[in-house]
Phi, psi and omega in degrees: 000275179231154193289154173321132172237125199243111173236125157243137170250157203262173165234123180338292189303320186301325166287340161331320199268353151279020203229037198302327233260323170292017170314277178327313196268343185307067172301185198262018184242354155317120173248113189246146189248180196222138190253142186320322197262036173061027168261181194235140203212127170295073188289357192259016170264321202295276170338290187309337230236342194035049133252027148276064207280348198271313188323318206283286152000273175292335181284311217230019197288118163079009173225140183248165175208141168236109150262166194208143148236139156256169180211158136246230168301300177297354190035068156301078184290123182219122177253168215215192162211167165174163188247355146214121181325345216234278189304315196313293166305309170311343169301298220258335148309299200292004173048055197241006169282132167263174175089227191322290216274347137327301171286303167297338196038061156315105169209019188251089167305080191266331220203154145212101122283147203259159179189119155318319196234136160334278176329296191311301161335299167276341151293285165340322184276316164299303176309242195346290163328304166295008188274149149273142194012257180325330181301303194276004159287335172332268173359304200274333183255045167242333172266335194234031211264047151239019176035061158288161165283105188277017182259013205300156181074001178281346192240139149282000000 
């Protein structure tokens, strides 16, 4: 599938002046690793930032994540993440979720999107959670906009 990656890690500080060019970005919350052929990689820039691609590749291979928003009757709104779209909502019909959407009786599948890499995803589900309303009823009505349940027909 995809070849082996041999990272050893390093201790930063000690190590810098083999890095002039990972200098400017080190921070003390940096980890930097070192790769078989003796390059050097910020992996905790790499992760913020996915330009670490090999990390990604090998760490995220052959798996989608989903954000989702749900509502209910009253369209409550609760957006989500997940890796897998299908148990998840049935989670949340089956009212086996506690809290919000519990409380609420979250069970309207109004919104989804796929993303190849983690990161993107959980950056997506954060930016939307931070919108407002109106923003994410918007959102929802530029794909959905009779809030239909898009998961209708997944069960039998």
């Amino acid at each position: 599938m995809f070849p082996s990656i041999s990272l050893t890690r390093i201790q930063p500080l000690a190590d810098l002046s083999k890095a002039p060019h990972l200098a400017d970005g080190i921070s003390r919350n940096s980890v930097l690793f070192q790769d078989a052929q003796g390059g050097l990689r910020d992996c905790h820039r790499c992760l913020v930032s996915q330009r670490c691609s090999l990390y990604n590749a090998h760490m995220f291979a052959d798996r989608i994540y989903y954000v989702y928003i749900m509502a209910n009757q009253s369209r409550t709104l609760y957006v989500g993440f997940t890796d897998n779209i299908e148990r998840r909502v049935q989670q949340h019909k089956a009212e086996l979720v506690e809290g919000f959407t519990g409380r609420y009786n979250i069970d309207t599948l109004v919104y989804v999107e796929s993303f190849r890499h983690a990161f993107s995803g959980i950056a997506r589900e954060k930016q939307i959670k931070r919108w407002r309303r109106d923003k994410k009823l918007r959102l929802i009505a530029q794909d959905n906009p009779d809030w239909r349940d898009l998961s209708d027909g997944w069960y039998g």
